[in-house]
N, C-alpha and C positions, 0 to 999 in steps of 0.2 A: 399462539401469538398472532393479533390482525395484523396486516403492515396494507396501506395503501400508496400503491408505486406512482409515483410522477414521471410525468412528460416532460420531460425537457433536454437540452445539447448541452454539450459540454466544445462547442465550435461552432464557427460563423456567429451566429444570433448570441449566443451561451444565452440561454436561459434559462439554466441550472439556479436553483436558490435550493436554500435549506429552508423548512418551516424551524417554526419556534421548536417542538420538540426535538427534531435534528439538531437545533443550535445546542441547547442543552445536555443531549449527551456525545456533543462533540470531541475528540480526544483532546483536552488542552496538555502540552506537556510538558510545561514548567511550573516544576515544584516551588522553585528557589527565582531570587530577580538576577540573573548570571547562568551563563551556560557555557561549559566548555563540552567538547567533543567526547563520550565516552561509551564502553560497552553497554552500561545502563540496563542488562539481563535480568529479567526474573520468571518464575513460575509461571505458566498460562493457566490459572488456574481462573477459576467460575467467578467473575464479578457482580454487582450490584444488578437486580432486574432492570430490563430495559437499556441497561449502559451498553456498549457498547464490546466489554469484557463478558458479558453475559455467558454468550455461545462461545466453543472453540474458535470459531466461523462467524462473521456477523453480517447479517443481511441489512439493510434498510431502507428507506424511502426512492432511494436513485439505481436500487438493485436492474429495474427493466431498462432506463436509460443509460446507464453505465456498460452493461454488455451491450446494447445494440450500439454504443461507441464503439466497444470492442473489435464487433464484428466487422464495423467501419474499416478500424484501421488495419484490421487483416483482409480486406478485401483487399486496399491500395496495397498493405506493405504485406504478405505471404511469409518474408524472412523474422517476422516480431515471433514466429512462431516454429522454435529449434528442439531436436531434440537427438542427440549422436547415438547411434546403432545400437551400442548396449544396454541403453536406459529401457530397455522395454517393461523387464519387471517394476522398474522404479514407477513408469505409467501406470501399470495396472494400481501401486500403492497407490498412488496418489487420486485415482478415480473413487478408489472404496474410501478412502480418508474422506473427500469429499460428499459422495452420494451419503454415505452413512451419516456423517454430523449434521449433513441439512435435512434430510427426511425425519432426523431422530428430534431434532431442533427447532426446525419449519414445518411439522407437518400439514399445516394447510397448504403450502405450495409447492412442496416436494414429498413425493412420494414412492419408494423403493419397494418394489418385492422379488426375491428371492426362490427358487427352487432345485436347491445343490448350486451349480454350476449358470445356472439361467436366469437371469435378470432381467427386470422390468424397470426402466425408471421412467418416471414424470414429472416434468418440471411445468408444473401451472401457469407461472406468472409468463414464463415464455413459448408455452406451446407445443414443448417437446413431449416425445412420448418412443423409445426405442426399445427393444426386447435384444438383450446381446447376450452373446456366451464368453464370460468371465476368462480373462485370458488367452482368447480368440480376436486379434486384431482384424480379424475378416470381417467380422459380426459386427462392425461397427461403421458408421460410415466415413471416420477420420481415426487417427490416431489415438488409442484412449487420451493422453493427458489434452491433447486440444478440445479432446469432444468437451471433456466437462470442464477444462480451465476459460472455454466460452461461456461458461454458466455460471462463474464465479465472477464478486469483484476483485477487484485489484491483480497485480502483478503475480506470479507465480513463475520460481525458479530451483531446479532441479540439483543438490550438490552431490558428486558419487565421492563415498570418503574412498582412497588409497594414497599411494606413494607415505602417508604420513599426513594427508594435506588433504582437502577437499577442491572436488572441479566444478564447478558450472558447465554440466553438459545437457542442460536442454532447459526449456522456458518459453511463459508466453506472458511477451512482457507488453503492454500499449500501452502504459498509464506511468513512464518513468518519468524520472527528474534529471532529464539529461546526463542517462548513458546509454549506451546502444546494445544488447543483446548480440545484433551480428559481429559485432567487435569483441565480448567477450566471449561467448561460449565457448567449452571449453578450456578456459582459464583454472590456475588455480589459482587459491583464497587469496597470497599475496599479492599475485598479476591484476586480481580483479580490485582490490580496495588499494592499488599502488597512489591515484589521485588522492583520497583520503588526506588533508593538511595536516601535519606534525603527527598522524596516528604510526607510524613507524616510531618514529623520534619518541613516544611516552610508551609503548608498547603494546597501544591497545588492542591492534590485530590479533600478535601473539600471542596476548591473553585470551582475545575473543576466539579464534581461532582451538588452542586446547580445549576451552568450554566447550565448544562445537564436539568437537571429536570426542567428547565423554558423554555427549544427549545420552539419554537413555527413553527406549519404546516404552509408550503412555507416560511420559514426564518433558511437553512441550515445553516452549520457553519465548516469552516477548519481551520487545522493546519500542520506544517510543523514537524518530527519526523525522526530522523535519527540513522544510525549506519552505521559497515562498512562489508563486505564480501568479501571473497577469493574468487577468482573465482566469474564470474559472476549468481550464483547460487540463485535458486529463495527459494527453499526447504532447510531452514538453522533449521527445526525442531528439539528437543530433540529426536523424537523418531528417528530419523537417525541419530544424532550425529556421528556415525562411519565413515561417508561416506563423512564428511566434517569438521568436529574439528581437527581431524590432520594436513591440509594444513597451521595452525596457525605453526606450527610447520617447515614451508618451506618458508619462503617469507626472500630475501635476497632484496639487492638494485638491482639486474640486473632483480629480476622479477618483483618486487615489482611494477612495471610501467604498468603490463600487469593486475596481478595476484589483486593486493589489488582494492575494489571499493568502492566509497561509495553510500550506500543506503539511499535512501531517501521515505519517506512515506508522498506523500498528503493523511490524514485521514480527510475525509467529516461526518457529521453527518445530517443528515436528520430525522424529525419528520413522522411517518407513519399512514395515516389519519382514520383509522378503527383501527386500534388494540391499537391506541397512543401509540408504542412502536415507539425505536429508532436504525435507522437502521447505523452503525458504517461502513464506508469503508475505506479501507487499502490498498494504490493503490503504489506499489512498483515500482520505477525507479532506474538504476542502473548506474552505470558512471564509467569508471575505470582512475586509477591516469593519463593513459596519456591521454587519453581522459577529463578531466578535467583542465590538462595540456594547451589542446589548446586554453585556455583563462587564460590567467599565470596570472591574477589579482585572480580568484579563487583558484589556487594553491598558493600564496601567502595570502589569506585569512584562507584558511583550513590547512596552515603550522601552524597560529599562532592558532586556535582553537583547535589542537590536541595537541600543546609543552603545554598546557596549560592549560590540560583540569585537573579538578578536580580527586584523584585517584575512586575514587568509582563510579566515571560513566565511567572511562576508564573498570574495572572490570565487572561492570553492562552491559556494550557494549560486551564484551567478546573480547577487545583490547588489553588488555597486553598483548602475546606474540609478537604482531609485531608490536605493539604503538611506539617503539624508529627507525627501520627500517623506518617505514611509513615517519615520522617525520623526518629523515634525508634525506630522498628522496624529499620530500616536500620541505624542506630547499635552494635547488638551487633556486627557484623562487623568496627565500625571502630577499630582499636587506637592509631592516630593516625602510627604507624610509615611512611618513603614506597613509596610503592606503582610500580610501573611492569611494568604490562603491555602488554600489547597486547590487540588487540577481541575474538579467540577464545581461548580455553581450548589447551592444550597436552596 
């Protein structure tokens, strides 16, 4: 599979865009014109070529600028990247989970070889090249799970199951939608998803929760999870909030086209076969309204999901300052006529 990587930031300038093929197999995630908050689990299994279900893993166009964000924000913040004492075996899973699916997936750009215990990887697009010994944290020059959760996109978070319950004990997060990794790790499931609006009150944790704790190795499992961002900004943490909460504050209908996007999260779960922990991933795509635009059946779909969205997950989104702009912007696509598509474009 060719993939040609783009230049561009995701801060100051943003001049992150998506080409036309990015726009197309962008994850849209509303089946239905109505959305309430729910588990929404299924099979990770193999999807359409090219989409974005394709691989376990999925690489694309912003794969080289999206980690040199990364690295960005671990240079300034150190703490985006946790991980508590015991997780070690959990690391080593979560390094071969990786190196395996993208060498086996990409192999023009990654490259694994093997000799019992000694390892060679190669990552092309970014230049790496290290020879380590497989469960020797010495032979590496960081921690397994950082070394390779820098070579990944999106979010990546560690759950150990015990007590009954799963923890969040380590993660390398830069690319959230405002929560903080230093504030949770170490959490368990209900401490971490306590914010979650009404999901106590219908039971969804609890549900989601037991599901979790029956995964079973080689039978991942996703979902689709959304909000929206200004600027196409990957770094929407608490601990920066200065640097990106006020643009709520600026979005009018002449920019709103440029400036407003929405975020989407394919969040995969995978069972990790030594540590039986579970390895959570948080894979961040971006789209902006007019880019979204160029398939007016999804601006027509996402006009009527946002006029209509429940107040307490507009709040929990951190929408209401420009929930009504958005929403009138949207609005031209929508003729009132019914609609029935499906999530991708034809």
């Amino acid at each position: 599979m060719g993939l040609a990587f783009k230049e561009e930031t995701f801060r100051d300038d943003y001049t992150y865009r998506n080409s036309l093929d990015a726009i197309r197999r962008f994850p849209f995630p509303f089946p239905e014109d109505k959305y309430m908050y729910s588990v929404n689990i299924e099979p990770h299994v193999k999807g359409k070529p090219g989409s974005v279900l394709e691989f376990p893993l999925d690489i694309d166009e912003h794969y080289v600028s999206e980690c040199r964000d990364k690295a960005i924000t671990l240079a300034r913040d150190p703490g985006r990247y946790a991980s508590l004492p015991h997780m070690m075996d959990a690391q080593w899973d979560v390094l071969e989970l990786i190196m395996e699916s993208l060498s086996r997936d990409y192999p023009e750009q990654f490259k694994l070889t093997k000799d019992g215990n000694r390892w060679t990887w190669q990552n092309l697009p970014l230049g790496i090249e290290n020879t380590f010994t497989f469960g020797d944290r010495s032979s590496l020059p960081m921690e397994p799970f950082e070394y390779v959760g820098r070579q990944i996109q999106g979010d990546w978070v560690i759950l150990d199951q015990r007590e009954g319950t799963l923890f969040a004990d380590a993660g390398i997060v830069t690319s959230q939608a405002d929560w903080s990794l230093a504030f949770d790790v170490g959490m368990s499931w209900h401490q971490w998803h306590a914010p979650v609006p009404r999901a106590t009150e219908i039971g969804v944790m609890d549900r989601a929760l037991k599901f979790m704790m029956n995964l079973q190795l080689g039978e991942p499992v996703r979902r689709l999870n959304w909000t929206m961002t200004l600027n196409p900004r990957l770094d929407t943490s608490p601990e920066n909030y200065p640097l990106w909460g006020p643009d709520r504050n600026h979005i009018t209908l002449d920019n709103a086209g440029d400036r407003v996007h929405l975020r989407v999260e394919l969040q995969t779960l995978f069972r990790l076969p030594r540590s039986n922990g579970i390895v959570f991933s948080i894979r961040c795509y971006l789209i902006s309204l007019n880019e979204l635009a160029t398939y007016p059946r999804w601006a027509k779909r996402f006009h009527r999901i946002l006029k209509d969205l429940h107040p307490d997950l507009l709040e929990y989104k951190g929408l209401t300052k420009f929930h009504a702009t958005a929403v009138e912007w949207l609005s031209r696509y929508d003729d009132g006529a019914p609609l029935d598509i499906g999530t991708h474009p034809e």
